[in-house]
N, CA, C and O atoms as a GROMACS GRO file, in nm:
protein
  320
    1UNK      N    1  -1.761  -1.181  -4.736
    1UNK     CA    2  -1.800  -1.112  -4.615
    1UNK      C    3  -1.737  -0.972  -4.614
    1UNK      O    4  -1.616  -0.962  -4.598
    2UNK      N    5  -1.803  -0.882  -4.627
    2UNK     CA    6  -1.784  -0.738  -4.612
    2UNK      C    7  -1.725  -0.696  -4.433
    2UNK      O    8  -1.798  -0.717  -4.336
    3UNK      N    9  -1.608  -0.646  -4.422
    3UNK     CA   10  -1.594  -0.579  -4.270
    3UNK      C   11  -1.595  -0.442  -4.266
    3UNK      O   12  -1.569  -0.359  -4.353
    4UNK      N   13  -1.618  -0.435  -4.188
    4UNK     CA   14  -1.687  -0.301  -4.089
    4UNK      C   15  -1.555  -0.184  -4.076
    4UNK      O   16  -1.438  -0.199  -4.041
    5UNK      N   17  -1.636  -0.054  -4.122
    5UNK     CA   18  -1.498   0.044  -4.156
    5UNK      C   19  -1.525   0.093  -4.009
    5UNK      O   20  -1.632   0.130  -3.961
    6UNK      N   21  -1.404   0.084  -3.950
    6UNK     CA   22  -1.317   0.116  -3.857
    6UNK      C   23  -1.308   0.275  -3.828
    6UNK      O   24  -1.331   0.337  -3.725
    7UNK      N   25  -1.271   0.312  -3.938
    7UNK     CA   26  -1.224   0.475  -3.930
    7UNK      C   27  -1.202   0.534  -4.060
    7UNK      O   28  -1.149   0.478  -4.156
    8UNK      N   29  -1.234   0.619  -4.056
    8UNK     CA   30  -1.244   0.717  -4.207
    8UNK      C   31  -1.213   0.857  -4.179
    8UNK      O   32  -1.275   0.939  -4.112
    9UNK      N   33  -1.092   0.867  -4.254
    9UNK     CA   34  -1.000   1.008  -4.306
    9UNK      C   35  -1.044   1.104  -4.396
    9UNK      O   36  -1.076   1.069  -4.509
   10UNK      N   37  -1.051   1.218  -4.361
   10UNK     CA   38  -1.074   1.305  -4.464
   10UNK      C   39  -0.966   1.427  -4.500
   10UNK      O   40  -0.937   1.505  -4.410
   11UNK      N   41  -0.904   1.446  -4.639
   11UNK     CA   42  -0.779   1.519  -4.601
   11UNK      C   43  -0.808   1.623  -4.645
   11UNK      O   44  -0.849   1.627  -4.760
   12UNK      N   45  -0.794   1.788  -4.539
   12UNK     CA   46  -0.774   1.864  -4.575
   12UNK      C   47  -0.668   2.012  -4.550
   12UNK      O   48  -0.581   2.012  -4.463
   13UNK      N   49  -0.684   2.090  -4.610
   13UNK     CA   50  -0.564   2.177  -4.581
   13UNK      C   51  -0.540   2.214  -4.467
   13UNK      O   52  -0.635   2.270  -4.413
   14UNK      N   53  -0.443   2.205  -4.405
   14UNK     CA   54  -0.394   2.304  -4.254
   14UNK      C   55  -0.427   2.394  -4.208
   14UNK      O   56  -0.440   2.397  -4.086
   15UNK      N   57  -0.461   2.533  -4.306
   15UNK     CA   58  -0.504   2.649  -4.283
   15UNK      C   59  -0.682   2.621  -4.227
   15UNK      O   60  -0.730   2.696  -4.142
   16UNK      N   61  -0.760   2.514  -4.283
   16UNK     CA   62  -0.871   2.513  -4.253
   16UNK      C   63  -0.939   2.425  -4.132
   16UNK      O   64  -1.053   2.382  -4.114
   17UNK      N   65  -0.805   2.416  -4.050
   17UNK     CA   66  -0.798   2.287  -3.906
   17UNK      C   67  -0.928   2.376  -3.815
   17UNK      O   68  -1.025   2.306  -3.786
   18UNK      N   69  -0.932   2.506  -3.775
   18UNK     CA   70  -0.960   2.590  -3.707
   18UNK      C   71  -1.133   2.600  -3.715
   18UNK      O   72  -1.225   2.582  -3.636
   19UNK      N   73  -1.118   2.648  -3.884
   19UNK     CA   74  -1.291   2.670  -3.938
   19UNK      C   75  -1.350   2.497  -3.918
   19UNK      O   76  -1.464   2.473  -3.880
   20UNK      N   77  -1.271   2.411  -3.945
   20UNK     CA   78  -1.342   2.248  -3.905
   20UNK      C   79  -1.433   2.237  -3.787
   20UNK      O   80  -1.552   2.223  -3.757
   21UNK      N   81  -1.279   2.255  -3.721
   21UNK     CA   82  -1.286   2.221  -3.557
   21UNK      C   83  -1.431   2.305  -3.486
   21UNK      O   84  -1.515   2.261  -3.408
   22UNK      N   85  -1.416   2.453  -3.553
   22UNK     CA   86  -1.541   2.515  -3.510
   22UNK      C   87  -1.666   2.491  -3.560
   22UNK      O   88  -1.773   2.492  -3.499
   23UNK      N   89  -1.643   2.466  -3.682
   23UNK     CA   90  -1.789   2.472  -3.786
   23UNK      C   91  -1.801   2.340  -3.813
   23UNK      O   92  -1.916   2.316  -3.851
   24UNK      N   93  -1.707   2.207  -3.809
   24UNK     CA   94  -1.750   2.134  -3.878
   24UNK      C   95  -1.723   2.129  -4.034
   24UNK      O   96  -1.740   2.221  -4.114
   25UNK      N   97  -1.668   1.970  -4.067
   25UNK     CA   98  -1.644   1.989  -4.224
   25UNK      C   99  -1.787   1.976  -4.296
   25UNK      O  100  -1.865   1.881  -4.286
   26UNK      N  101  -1.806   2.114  -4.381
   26UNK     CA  102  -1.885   2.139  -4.474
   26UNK      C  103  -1.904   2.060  -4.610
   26UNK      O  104  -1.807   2.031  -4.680
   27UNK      N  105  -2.004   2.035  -4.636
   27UNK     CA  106  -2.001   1.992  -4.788
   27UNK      C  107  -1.962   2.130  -4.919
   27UNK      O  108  -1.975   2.252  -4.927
   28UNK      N  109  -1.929   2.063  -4.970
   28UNK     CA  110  -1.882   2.205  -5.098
   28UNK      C  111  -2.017   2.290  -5.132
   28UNK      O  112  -2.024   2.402  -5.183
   29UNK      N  113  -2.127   2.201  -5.089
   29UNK     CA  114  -2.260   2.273  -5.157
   29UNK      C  115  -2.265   2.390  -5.065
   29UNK      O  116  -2.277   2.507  -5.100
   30UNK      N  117  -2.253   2.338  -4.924
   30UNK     CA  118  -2.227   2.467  -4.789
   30UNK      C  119  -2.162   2.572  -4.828
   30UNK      O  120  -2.214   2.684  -4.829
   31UNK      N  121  -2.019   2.545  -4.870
   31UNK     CA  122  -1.917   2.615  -4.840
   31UNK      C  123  -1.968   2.708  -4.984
   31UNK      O  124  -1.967   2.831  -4.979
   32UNK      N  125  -2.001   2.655  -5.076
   32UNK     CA  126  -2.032   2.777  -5.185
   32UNK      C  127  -2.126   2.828  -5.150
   32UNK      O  128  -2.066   2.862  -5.048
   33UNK      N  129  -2.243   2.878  -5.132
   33UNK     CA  130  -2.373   2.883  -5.024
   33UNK      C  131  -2.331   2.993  -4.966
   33UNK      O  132  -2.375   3.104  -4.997
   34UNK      N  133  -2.226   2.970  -4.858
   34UNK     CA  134  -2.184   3.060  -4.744
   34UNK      C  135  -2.089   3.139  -4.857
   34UNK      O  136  -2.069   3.250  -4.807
   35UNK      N  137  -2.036   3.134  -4.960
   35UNK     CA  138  -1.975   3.253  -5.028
   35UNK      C  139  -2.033   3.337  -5.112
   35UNK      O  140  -1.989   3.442  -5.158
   36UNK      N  141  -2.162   3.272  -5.135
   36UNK     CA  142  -2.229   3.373  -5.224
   36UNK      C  143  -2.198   3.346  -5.340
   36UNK      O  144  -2.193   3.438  -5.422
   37UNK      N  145  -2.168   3.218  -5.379
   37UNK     CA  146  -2.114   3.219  -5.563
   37UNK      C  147  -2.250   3.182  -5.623
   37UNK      O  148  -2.322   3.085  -5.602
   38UNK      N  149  -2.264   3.278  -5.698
   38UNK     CA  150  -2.388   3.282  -5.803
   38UNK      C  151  -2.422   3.173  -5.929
   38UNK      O  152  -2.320   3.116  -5.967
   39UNK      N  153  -2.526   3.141  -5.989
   39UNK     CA  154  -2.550   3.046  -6.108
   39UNK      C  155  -2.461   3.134  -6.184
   39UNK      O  156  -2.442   3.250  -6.146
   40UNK      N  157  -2.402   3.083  -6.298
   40UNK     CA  158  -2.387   2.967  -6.317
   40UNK      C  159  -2.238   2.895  -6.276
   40UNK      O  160  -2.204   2.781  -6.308
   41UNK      N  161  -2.146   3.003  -6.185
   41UNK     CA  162  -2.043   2.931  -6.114
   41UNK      C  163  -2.026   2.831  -6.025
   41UNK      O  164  -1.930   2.756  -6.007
   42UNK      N  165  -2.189   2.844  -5.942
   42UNK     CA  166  -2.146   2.736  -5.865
   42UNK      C  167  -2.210   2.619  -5.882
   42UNK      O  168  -2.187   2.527  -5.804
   43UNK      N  169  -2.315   2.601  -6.008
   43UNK     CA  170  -2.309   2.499  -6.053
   43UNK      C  171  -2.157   2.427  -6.117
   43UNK      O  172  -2.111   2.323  -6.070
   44UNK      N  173  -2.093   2.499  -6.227
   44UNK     CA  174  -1.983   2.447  -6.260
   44UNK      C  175  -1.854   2.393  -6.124
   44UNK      O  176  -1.781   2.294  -6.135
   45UNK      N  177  -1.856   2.483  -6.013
   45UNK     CA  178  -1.783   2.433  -5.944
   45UNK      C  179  -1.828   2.340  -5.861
   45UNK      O  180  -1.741   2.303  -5.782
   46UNK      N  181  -1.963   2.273  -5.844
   46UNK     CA  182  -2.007   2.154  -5.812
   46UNK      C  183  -2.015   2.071  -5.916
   46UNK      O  184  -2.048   1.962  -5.869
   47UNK      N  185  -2.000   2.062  -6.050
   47UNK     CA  186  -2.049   1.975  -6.085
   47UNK      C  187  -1.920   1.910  -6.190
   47UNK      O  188  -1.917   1.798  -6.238
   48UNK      N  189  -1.807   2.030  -6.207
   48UNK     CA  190  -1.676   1.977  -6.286
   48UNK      C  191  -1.569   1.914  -6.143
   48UNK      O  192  -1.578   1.895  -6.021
   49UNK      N  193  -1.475   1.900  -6.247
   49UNK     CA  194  -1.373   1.827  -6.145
   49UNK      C  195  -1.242   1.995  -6.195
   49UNK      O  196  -1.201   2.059  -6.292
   50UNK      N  197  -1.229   1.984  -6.007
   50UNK     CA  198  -1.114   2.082  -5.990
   50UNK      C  199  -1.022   2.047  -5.980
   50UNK      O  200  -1.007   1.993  -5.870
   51UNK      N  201  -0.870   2.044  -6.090
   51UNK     CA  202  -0.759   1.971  -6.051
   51UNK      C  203  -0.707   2.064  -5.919
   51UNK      O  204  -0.680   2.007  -5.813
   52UNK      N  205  -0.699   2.168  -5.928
   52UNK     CA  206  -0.623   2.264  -5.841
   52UNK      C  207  -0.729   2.332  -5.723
   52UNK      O  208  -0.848   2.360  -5.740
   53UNK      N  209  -0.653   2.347  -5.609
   53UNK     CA  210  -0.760   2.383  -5.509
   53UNK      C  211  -0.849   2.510  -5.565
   53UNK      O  212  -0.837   2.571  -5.672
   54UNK      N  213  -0.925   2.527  -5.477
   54UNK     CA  214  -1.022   2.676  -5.519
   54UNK      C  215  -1.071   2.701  -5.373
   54UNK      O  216  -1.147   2.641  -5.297
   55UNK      N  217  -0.979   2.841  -5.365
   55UNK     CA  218  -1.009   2.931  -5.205
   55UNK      C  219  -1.098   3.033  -5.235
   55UNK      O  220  -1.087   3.140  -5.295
   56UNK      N  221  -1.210   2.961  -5.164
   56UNK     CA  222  -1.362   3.086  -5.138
   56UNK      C  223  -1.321   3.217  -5.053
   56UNK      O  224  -1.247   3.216  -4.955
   57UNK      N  225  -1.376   3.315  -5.102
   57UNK     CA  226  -1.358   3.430  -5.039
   57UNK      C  227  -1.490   3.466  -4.938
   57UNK      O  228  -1.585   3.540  -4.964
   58UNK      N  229  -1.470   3.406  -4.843
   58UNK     CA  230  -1.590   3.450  -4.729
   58UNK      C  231  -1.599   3.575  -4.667
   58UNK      O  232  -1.498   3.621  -4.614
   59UNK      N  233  -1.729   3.651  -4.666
   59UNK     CA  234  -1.714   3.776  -4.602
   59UNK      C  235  -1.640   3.892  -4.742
   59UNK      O  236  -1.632   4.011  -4.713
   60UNK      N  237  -1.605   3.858  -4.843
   60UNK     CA  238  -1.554   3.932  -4.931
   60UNK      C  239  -1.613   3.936  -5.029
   60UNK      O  240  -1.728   3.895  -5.021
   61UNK      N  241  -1.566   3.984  -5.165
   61UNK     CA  242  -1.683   4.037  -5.276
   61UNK      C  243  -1.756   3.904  -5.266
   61UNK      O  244  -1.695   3.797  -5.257
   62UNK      N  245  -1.910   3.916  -5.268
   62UNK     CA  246  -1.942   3.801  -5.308
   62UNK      C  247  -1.938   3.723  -5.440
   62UNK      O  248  -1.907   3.769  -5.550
   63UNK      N  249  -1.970   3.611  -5.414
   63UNK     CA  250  -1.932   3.566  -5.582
   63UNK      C  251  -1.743   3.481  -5.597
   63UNK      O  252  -1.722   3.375  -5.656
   64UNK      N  253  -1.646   3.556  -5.535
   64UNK     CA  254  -1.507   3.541  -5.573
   64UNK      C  255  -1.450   3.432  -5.522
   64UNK      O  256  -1.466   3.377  -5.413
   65UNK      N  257  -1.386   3.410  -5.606
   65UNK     CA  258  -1.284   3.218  -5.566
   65UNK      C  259  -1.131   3.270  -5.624
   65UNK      O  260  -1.132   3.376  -5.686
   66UNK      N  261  -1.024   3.211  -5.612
   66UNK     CA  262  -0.911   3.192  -5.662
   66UNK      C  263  -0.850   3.095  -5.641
   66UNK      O  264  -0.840   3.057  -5.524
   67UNK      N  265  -0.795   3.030  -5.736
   67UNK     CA  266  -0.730   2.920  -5.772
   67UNK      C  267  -0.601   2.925  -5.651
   67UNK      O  268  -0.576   3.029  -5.590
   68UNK      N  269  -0.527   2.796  -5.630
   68UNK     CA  270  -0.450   2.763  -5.524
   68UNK      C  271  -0.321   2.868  -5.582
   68UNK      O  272  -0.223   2.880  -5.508
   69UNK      N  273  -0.321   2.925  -5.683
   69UNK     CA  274  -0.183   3.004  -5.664
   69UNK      C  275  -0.234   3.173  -5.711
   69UNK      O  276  -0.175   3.257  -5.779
   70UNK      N  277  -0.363   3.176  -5.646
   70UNK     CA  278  -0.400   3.324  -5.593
   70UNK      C  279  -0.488   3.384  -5.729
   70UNK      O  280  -0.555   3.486  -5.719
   71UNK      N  281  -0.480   3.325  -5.826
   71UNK     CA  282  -0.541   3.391  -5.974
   71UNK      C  283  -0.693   3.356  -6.002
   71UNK      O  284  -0.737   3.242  -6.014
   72UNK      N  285  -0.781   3.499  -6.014
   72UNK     CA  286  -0.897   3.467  -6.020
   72UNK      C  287  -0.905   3.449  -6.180
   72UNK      O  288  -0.860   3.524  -6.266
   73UNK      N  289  -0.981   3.318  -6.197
   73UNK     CA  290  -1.022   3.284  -6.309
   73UNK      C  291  -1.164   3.314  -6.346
   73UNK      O  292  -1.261   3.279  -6.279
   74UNK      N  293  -1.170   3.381  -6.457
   74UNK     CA  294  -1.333   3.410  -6.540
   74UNK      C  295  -1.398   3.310  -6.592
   74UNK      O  296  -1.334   3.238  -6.669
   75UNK      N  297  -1.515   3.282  -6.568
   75UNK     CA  298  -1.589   3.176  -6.672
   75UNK      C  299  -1.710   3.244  -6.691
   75UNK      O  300  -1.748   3.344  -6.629
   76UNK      N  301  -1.787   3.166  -6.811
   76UNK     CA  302  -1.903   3.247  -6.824
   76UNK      C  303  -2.004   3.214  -6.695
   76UNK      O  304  -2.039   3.106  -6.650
   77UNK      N  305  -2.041   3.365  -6.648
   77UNK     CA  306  -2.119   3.395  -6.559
   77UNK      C  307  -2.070   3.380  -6.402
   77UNK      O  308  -2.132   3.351  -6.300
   78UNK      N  309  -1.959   3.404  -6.423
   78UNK     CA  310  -1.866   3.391  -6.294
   78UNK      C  311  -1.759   3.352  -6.278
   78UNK      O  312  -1.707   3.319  -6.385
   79UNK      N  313  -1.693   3.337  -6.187
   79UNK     CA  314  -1.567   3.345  -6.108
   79UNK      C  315  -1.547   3.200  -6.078
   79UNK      O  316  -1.630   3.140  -6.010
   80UNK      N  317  -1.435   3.136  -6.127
   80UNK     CA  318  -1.406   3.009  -6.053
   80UNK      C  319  -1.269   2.978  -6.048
   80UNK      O  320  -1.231   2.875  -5.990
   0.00000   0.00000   0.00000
């Protein structure tokens, strides 16, 4: 017999309590979308696994991400 989920957690960073609360948690497909990351980055950043966070730059160059300790990384055909 299967029981009935109760409640479900989703964990994310502190800094992004604000954009939630207003916008609602986004799917990653959104959140790249709303940054403007171009083929073929944001296929790779949907479709690999990110050990380390990756902060979208909204409203800024489009296209740009940096890794959780601020360093933009190159890949072919974009920024991840």
């Amino acid at each position: 017999m299967r029981r009935r989920i109760e409640r479900l957690y989703h964990l994310a960073e502190a800094d992004n309590l604000a954009s939630i609360l207003n916008h609602g948690l986004m799917s990653t497909e959104r959140l790249i979308r709303l940054a403007e990351i171009s083929e073929p980055a944001s296929t790779t950043l949907l479709r690999t696994h990110r050990p380390d966070n990756v902060r979208l730059r909204m409203g800024g160059d489009p296209g740009s991400a940096t890794d959780a300790a601020g360093r933009s990384r190159r890949c072919a055909g974009g920024w991840l």
